[in-house]
Backbone as a printed PyTorch tensor [residue, N CA C, xyz], in Angstrom:
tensor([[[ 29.5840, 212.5700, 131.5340],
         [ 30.5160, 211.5370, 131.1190],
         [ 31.6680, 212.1830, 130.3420]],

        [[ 32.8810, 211.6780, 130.7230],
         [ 34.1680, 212.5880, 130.2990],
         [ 34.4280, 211.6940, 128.9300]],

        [[ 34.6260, 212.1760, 127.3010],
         [ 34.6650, 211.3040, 126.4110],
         [ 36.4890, 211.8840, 125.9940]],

        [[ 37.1370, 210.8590, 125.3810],
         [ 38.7650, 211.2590, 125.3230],
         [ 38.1930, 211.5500, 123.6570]],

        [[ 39.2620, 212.3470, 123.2900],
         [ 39.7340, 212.6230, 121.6830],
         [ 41.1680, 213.1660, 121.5830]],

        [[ 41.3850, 213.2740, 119.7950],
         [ 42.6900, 213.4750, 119.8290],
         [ 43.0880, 214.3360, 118.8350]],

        [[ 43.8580, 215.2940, 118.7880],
         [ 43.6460, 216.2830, 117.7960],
         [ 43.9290, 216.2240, 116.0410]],

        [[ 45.0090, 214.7650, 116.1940],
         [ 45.3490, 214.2700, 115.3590],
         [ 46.5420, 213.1080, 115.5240]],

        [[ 46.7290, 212.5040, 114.0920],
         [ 47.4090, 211.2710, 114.4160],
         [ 48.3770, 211.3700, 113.5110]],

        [[ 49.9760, 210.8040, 113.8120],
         [ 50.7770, 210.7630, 112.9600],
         [ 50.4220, 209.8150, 111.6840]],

        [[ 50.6510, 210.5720, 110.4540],
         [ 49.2390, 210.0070, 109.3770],
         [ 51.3100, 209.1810, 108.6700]],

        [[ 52.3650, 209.4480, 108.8720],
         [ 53.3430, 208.3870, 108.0520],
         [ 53.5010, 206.8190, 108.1030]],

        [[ 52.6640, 206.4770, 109.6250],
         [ 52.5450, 205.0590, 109.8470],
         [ 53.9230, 204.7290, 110.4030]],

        [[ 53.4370, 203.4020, 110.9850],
         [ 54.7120, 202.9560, 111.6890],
         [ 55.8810, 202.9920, 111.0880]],

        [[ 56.4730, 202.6620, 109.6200],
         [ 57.8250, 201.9230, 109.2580],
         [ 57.5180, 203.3590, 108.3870]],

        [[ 57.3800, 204.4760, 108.3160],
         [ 56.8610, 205.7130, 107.5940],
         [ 56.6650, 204.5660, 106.0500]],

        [[ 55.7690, 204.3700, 105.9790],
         [ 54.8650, 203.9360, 104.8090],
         [ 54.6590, 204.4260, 104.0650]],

        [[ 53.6470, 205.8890, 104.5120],
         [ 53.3250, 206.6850, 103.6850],
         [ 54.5200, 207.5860, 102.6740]],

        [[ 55.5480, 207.6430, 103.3640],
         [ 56.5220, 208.6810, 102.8580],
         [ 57.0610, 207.0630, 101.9290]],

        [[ 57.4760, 206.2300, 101.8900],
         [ 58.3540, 205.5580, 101.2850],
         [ 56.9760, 205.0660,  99.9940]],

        [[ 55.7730, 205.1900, 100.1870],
         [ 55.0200, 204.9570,  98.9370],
         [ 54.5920, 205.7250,  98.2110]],

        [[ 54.7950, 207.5290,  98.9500],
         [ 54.8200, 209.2610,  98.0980],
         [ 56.5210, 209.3250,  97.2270]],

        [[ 57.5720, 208.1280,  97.8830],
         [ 58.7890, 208.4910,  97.1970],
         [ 58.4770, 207.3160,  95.6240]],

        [[ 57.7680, 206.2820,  96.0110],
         [ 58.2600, 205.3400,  94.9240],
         [ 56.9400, 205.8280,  93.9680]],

        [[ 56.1070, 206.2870,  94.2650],
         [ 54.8270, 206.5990,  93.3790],
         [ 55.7020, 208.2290,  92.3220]],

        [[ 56.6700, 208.4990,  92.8710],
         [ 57.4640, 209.5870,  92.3070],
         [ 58.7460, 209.1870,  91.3950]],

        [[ 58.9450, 208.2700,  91.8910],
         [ 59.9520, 207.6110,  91.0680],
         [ 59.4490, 206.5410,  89.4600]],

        [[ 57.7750, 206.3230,  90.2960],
         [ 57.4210, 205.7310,  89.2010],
         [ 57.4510, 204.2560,  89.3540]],

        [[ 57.9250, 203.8240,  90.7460],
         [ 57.8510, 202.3700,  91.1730],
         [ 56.4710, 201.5210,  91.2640]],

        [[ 55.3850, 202.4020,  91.6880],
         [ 54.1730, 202.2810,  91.8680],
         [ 53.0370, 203.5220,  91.1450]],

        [[ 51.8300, 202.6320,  90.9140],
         [ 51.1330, 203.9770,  90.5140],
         [ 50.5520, 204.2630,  91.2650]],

        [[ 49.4780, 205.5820,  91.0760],
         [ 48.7980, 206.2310,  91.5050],
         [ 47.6690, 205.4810,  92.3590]],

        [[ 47.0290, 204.7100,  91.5510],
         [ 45.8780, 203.6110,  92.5860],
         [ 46.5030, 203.2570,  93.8950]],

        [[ 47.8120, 202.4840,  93.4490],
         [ 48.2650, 201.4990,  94.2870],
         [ 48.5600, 202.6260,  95.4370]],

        [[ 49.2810, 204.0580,  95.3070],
         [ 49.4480, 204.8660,  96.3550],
         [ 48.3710, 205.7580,  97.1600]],

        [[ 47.1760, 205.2580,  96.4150],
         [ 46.2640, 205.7650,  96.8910],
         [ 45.7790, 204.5470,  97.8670]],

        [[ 45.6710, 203.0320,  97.7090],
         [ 45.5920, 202.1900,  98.1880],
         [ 46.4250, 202.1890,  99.4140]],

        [[ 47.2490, 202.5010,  99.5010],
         [ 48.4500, 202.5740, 100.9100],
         [ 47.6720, 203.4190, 101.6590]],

        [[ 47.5940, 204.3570, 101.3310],
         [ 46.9890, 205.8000, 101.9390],
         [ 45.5300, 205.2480, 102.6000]],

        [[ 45.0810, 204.7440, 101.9850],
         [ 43.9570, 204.3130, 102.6830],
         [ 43.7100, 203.0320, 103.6860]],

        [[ 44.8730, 202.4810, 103.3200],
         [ 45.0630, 201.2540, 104.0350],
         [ 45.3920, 202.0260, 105.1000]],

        [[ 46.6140, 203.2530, 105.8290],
         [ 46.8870, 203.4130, 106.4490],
         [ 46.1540, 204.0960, 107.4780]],

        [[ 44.4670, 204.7600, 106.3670],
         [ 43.8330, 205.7820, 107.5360],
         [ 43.1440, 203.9920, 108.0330]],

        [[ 42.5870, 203.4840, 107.5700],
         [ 41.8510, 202.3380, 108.8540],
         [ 42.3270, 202.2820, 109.8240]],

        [[ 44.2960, 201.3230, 109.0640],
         [ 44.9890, 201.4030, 110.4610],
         [ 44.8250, 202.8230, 111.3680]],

        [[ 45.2510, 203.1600, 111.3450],
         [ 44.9280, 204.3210, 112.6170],
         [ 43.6670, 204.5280, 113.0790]],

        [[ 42.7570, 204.4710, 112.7380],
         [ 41.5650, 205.0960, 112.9890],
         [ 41.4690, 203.5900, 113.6150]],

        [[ 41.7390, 202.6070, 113.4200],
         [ 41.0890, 200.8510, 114.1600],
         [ 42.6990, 201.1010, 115.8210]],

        [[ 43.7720, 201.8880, 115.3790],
         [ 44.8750, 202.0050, 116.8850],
         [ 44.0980, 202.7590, 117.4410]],

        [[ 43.5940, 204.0460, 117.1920],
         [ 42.5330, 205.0410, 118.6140],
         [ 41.4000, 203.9730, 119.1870]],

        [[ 40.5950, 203.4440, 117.9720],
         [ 39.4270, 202.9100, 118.8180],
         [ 39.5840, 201.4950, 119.5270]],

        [[ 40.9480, 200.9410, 119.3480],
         [ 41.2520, 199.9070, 120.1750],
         [ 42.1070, 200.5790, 121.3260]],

        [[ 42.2590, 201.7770, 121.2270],
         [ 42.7940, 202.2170, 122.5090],
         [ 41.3400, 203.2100, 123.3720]],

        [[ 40.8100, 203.0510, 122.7860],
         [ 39.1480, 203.5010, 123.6980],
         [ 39.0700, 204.8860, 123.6210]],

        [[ 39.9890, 205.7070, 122.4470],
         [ 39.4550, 206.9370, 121.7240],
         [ 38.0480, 207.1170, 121.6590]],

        [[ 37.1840, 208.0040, 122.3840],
         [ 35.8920, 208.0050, 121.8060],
         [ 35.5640, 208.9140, 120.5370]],

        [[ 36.4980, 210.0950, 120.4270],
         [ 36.1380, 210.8580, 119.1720],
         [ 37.2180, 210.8970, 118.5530]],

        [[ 36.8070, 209.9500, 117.1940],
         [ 38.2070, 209.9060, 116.6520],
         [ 37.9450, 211.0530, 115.3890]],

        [[ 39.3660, 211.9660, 115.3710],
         [ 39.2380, 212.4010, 114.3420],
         [ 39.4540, 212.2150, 112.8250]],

        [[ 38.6700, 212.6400, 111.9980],
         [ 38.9210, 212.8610, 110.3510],
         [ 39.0300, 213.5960, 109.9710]],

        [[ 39.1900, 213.8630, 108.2020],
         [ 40.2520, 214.8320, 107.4490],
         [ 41.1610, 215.3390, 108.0030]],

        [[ 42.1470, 214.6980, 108.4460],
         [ 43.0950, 215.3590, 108.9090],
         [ 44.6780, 214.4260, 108.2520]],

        [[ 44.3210, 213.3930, 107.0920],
         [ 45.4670, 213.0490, 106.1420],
         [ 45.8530, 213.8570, 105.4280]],

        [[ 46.9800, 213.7250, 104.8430],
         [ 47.3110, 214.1570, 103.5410],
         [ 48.4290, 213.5730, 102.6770]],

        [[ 48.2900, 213.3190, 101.7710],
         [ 49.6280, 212.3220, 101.2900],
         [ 50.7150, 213.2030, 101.3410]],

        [[ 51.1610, 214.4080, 101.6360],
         [ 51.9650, 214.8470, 101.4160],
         [ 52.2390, 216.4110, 102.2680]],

        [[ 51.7120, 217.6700, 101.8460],
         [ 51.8360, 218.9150, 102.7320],
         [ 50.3750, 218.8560, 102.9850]],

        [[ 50.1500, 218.9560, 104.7850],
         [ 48.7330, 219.1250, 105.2560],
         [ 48.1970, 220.2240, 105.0500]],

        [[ 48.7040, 221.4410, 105.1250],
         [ 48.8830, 222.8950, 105.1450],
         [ 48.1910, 223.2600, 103.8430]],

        [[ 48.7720, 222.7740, 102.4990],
         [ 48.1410, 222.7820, 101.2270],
         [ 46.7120, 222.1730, 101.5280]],

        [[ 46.6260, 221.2290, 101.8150],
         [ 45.7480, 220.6500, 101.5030],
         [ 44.4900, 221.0190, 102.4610]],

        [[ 45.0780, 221.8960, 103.5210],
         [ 43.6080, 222.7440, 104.5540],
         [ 43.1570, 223.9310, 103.6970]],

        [[ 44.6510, 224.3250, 103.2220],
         [ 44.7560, 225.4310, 102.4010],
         [ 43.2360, 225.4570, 101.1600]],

        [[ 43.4630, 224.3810, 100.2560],
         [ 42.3530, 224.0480,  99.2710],
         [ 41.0240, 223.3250, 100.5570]],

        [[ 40.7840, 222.7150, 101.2570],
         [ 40.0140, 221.8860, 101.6290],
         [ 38.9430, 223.8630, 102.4840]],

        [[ 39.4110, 224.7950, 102.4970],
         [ 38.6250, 225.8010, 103.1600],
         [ 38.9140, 226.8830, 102.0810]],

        [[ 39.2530, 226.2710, 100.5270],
         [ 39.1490, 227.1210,  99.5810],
         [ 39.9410, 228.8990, 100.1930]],

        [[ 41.0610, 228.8120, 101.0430],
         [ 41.8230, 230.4780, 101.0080],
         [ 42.2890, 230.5670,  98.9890]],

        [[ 42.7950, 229.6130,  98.5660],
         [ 43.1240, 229.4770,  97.3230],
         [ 43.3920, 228.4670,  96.3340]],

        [[ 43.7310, 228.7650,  95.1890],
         [ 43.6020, 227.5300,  94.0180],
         [ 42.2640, 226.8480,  94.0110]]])
């Protein structure tokens, strides 16, 4: 049985969400919860667009609010 997957998903969201709630959580418009709340609101959404599109292996850890690179960087400990 042939199963589909995907290597990853554009994690800014449709109307880039994520970037306009990393700018106002910087400005101080919103806090930290609440931008953590977006962020998570946004992995469902995606993860509920693959499996309504009949993704069978959807992938995870693959967000980051901000540089992914850093954050593989720490997540496989090369440093910091």
């Amino acid at each position: 049985m042939v199963q589909s997957a995907v290597l990853g998903f554009p994690r800014m969201g449709v109307n880039r969400d994520l970037k306009k709630a990393t700018e106002a959580y910087w400005a101080g418009k919103i806090s930290q919860p609440e931008l953590l709340a977006e962020a998570k609101r946004l992995r469902l959404a995606h993860w509920k667009i693959q499996k309504d599109a009949g993704v069978d292996i959807i992938p995870s850890n693959d967000f980051a609010l901000y540089d992914q690179v850093l954050s593989h960087i720490q997540d496989f400990g090369v440093c910091c």
